[in-house]
C-alpha positions as CSV (number, residue, x, y, z in Angstrom):
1,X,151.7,92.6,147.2
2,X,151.9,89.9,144.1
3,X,155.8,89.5,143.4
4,X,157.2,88.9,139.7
5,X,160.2,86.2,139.3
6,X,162.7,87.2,136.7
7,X,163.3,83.8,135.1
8,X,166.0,85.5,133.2
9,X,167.9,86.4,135.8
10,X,169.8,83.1,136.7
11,X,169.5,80.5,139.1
12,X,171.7,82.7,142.0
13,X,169.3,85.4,141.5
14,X,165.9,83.8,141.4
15,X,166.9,81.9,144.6
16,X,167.5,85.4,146.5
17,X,164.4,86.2,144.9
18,X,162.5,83.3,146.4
19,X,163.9,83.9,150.0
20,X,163.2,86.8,150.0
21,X,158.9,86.2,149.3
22,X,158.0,85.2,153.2
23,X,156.0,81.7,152.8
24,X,156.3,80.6,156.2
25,X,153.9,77.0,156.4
26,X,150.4,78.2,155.5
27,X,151.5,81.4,154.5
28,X,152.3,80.6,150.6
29,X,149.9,82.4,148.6
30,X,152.0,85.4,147.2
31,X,154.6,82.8,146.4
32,X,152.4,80.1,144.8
33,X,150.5,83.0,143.1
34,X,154.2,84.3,141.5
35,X,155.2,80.3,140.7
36,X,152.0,80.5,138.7
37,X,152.2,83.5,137.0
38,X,155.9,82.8,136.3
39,X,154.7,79.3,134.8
40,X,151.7,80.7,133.3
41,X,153.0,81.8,129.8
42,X,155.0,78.3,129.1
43,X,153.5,77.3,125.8
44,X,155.4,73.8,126.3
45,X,153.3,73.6,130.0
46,X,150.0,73.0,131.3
47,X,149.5,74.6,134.6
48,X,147.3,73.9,137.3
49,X,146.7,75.2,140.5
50,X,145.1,73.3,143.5
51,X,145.3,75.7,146.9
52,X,148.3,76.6,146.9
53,X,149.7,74.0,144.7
54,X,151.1,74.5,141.5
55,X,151.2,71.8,138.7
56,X,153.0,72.2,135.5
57,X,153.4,69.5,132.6
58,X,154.8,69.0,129.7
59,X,152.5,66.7,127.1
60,X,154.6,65.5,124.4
61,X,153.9,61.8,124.4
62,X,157.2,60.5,125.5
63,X,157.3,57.0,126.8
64,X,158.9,57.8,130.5
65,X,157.6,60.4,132.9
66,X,159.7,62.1,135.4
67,X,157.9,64.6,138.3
68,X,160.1,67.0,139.9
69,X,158.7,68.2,143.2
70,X,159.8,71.2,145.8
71,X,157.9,72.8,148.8
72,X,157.3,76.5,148.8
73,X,156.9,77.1,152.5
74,X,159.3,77.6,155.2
75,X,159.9,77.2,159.2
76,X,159.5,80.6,161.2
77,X,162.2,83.0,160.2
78,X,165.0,83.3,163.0
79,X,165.7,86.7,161.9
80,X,167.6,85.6,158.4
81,X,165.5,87.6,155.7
82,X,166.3,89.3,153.6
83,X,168.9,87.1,151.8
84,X,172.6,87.9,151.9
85,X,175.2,86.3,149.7
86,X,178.7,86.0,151.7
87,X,181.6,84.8,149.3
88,X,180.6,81.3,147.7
89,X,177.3,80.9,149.7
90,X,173.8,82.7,149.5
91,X,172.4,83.1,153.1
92,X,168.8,83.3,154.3
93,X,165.5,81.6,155.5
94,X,164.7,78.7,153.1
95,X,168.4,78.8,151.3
96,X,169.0,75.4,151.6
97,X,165.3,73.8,153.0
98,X,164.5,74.3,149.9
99,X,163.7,77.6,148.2
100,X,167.6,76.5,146.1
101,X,165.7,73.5,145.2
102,X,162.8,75.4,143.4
103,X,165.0,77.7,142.0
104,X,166.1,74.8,139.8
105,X,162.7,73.3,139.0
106,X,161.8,77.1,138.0
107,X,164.3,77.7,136.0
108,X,164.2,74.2,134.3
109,X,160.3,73.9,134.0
110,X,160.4,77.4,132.2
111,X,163.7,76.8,129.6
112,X,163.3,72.9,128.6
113,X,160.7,72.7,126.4
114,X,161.6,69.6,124.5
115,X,162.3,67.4,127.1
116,X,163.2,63.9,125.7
117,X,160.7,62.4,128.9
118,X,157.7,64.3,129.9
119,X,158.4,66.2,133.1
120,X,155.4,67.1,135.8
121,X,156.6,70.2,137.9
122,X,155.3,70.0,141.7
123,X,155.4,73.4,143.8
124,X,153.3,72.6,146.8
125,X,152.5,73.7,150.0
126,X,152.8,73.0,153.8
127,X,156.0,70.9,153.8
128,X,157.4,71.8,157.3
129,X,154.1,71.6,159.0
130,X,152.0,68.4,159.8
131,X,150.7,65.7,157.7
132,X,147.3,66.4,157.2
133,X,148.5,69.9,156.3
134,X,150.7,68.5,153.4
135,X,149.8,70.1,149.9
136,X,151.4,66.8,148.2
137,X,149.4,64.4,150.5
138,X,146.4,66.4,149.4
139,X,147.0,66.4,145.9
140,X,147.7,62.2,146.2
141,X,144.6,62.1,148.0
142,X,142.6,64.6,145.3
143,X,144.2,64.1,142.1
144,X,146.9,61.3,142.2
145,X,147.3,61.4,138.1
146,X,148.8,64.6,138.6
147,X,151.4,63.0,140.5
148,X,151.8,59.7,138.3
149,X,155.5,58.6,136.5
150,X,158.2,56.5,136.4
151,X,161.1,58.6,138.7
152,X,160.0,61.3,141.1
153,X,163.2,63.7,141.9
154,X,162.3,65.2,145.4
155,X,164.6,68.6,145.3
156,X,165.2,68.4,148.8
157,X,168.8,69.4,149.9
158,X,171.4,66.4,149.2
159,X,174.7,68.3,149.1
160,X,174.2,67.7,145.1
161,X,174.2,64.4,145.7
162,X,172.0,61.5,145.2
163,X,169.9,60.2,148.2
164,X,167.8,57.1,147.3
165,X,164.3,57.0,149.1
166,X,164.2,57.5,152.8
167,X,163.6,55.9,155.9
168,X,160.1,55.0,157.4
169,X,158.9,56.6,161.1
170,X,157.3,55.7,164.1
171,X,156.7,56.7,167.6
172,X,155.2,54.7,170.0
173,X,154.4,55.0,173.5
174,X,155.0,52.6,176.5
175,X,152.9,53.3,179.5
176,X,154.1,52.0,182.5
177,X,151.6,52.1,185.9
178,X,152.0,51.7,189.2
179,X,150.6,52.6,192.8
180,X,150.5,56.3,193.9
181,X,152.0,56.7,197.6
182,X,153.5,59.4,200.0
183,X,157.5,59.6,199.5
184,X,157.7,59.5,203.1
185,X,156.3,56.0,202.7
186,X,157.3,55.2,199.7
187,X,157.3,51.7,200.8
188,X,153.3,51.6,200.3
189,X,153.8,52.9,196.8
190,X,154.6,51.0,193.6
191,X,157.3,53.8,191.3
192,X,156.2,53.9,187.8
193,X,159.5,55.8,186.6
194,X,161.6,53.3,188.6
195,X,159.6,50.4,185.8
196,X,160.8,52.0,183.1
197,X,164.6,51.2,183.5
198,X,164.0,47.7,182.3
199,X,162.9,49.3,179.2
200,X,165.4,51.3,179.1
201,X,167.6,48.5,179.2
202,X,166.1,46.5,176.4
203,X,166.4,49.5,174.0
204,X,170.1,49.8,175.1
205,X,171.0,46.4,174.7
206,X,169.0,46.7,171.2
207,X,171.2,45.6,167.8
208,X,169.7,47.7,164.8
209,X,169.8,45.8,161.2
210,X,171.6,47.1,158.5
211,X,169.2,45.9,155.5
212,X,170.6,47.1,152.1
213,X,168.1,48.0,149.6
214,X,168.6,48.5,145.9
215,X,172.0,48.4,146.8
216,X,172.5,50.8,149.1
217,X,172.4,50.4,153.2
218,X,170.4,51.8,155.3
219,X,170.9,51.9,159.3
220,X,168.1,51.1,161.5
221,X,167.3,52.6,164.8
222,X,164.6,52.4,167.9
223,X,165.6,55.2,170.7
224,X,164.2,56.3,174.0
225,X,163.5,59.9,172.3
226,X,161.1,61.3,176.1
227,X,160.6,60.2,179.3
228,X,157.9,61.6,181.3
229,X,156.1,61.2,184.8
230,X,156.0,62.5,188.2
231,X,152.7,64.0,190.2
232,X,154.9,66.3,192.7
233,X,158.1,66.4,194.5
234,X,156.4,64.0,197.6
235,X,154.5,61.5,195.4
236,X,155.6,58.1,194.3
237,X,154.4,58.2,190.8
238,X,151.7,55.9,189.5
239,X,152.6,56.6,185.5
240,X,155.5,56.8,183.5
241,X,155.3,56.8,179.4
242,X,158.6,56.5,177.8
243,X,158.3,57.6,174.0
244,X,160.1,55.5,171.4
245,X,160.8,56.4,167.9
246,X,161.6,53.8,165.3
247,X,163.5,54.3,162.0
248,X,163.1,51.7,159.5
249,X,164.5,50.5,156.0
250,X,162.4,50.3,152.9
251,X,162.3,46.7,153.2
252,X,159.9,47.0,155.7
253,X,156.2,48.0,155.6
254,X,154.5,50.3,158.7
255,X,152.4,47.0,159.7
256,X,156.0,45.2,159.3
257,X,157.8,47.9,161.7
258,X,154.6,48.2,164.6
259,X,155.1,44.5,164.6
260,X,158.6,44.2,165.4
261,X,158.7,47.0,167.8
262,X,155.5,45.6,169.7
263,X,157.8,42.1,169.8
264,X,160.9,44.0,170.8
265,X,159.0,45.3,173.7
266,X,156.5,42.6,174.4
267,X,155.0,42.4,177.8
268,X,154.5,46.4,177.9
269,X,151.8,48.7,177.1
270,X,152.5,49.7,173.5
271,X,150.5,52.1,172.1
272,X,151.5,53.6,168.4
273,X,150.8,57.2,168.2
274,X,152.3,58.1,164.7
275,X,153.7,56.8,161.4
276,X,154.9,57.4,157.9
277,X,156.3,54.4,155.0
278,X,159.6,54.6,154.1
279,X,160.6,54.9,149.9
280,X,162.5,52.2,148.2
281,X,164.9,54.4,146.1
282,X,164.1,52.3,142.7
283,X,167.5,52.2,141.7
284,X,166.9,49.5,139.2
285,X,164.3,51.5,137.1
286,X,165.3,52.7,134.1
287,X,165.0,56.0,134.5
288,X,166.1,56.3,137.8
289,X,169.4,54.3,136.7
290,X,169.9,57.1,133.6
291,X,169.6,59.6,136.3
292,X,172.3,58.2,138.3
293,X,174.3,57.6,135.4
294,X,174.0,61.3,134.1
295,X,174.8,62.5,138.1
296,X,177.5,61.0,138.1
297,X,177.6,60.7,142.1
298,X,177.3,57.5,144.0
299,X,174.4,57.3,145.5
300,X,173.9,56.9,149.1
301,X,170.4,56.2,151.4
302,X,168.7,59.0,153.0
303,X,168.8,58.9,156.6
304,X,165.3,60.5,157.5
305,X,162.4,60.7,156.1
306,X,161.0,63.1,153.7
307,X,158.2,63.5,151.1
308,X,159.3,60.6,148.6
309,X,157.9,58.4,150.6
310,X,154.5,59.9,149.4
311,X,155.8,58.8,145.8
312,X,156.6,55.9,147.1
313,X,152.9,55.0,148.3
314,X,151.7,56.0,144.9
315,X,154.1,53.4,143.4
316,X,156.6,55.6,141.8
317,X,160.4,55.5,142.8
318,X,161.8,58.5,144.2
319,X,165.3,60.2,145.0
320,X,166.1,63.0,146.5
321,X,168.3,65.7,144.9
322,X,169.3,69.1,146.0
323,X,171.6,71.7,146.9
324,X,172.2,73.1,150.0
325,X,173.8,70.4,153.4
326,X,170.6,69.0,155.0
327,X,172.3,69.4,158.5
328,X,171.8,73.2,158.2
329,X,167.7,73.0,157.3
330,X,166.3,75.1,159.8
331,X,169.2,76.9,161.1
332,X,169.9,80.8,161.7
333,X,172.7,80.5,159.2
334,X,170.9,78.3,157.0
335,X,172.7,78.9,153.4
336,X,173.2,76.9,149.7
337,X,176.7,77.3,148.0
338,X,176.1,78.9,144.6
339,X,178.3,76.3,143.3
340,X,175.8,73.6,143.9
341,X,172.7,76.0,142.7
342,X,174.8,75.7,139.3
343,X,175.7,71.9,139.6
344,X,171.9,71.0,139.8
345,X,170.5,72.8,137.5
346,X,173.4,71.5,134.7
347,X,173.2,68.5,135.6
348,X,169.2,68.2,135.8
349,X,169.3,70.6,132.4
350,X,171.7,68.0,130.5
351,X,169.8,64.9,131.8
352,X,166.3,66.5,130.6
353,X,167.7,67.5,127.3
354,X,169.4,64.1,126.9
355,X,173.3,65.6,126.7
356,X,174.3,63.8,129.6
């Protein structure tokens, strides 16, 4: 059933709206249909829509660009829908990760029609979900203009705070093999599990750096995250892979980071099974440094990685900027304060219309 978004009804309101429309990864089509229509009748906006993405720009010739991006979709609901607000706070799936988020852009992408840089709009699809899947990756991969500028504002969930690009990932895999044997006569076996303690003990022992990066310092890590191996209660096992995962800083390529873990744990069989860059926040753009300015919040690195690192790839620096506490993405009582659904959109409002 297509959905209409009352733009008019406030940014408290259009987020309830928005959590209420399922869009559960892959399932964003009566939401991306209602962004669209919702967009549609901007005269200051040209819209496009790719799948399920949605693309909106303004075209005024200003000499900076800014793109403004938010997923639509959502993890599986664990029975939070319909929305509920509960004093300061507006409960429900997507509250925080990130349907609060596109509230904003809505809102904003609708109202500011003379922005004093040209602003690109981003609604996209299949956030939560894997890469391949990812409606921004395709859009970098199909039409990377769409997607060009000098700041990228990811609205992912901050606490209304600044978080300056993100970390890189990567999980490797160290296969450890020995000889199969009876338990009975384990003697005449060789333990593959038992082999893995000295790896264990190298990625205890291990001392992460602490690189800072457009001035802000980011914590590195490489952890045991799965152990596995075993045949049956009465075998010696002759296979054990232990699965490491690798969080690096942004001064640090992936071909940088597979290289230093394959020399932290030379002598084993590494084998690296995924990866994803880490963003260098670009703190020392222009644009990026107005935004900061107009914030007024000290910015501080994102531990994690999230989508500006596809900005990043593109070569345009990104931040992340949202309401809602990251730490409650994906939970039951997943909610946004209503005080920070205001804060972003004045803030982001004031910066656009250059009041700040």
């Amino acid at each position: 059933m297509p959905v209409d978004l009352d733009l008019a009804a406030g940014v408290v309101a259009l987020t309830a709206q928005l959590v209420d429309v399922p869009s559960e990864s892959g399932d964003e089509q009566v939401l991306a249909d209602a962004v669209e229509q919702a967009l549609a009748g901007a005269a200051h906006l040209v819209v496009e829509r790719i799948g399920h993405n949605v693309v909106a720009r303004t075209d005024l010739g200003r000499p900076e660009r800014v793109v403004i991006g938010g997923h639509l979709d959502t993890v599986p609901s664990a029975g939070n829908l319909p929305h509920r607000i509960e004093g300061d706070r507006l409960y429900g799936l997507g509250a925080c990760d990130m349907k609060g988020g596109v509230a904003v852009a809505l809102l904003l992408a609708a109202s500011v029609a003379e922005p004093v840089r040209d602003v690109t709009y981003v609604f996209y699809e299949c956030e939560e979900v894997e890469a391949a899947r990812n409606g921004l990756g395709l859009l970098a991969g199909a039409r990377p203009d769409l997607l060009a500028g000098d700041l990228a504002i990811l609205m992912e969930p901050s606490d209304a705070g600044i978080e300056g690009g993100c970390q890189g990932t990567l999980r490797a895999e160290v296969r450890l093999t020995g000889r199969r044997a009876h338990s009975a006569r384990s003697w005449m076996g060789d333990n593959a599990v038992h082999a893995a303690g000295p790896v264990l003990q190298r990625l205890r022992g291990y001392e992460p750096r602490r690189p800072v990066v457009d001035g802000l310092e980011y914590r590195e890590g490489l952890s045991a995250v799965a152990i596995s191996g075993g045949v049956a209660g009465n075998v010696i096992p002759d296979s054990c892979v232990v699965t490491v995962n690798h969080r690096f800083a942004p001064d640090r390529s992936v071909d940088e980071a597979i290289a230093h873990v394959r020399e932290v744990l030379a002598g084993y069989d590494v084998e690296i099974v995924d990866s994803a860059p880490a963003a260098a926040p670009g703190l020392d753009r222009p644009a990026a440094a107005d935004f900061v300015c107009a914030v007024g919040a000290v910015p501080r690195p994102k531990f994690g990685w999230t989508d500006v690192a596809r900005f990043s790839e593109l070569g345009v620096p990104a931040l992340n900027y949202g309401p809602g506490d990251p730490l409650l993405a994906h939970a039951s009582d997943e909610n946004v304060p209503l005080a920070q659904l205001h804060a972003c959109e004045d803030a982001l409002r004031a910066w656009l219309s250059g009041r700040s």
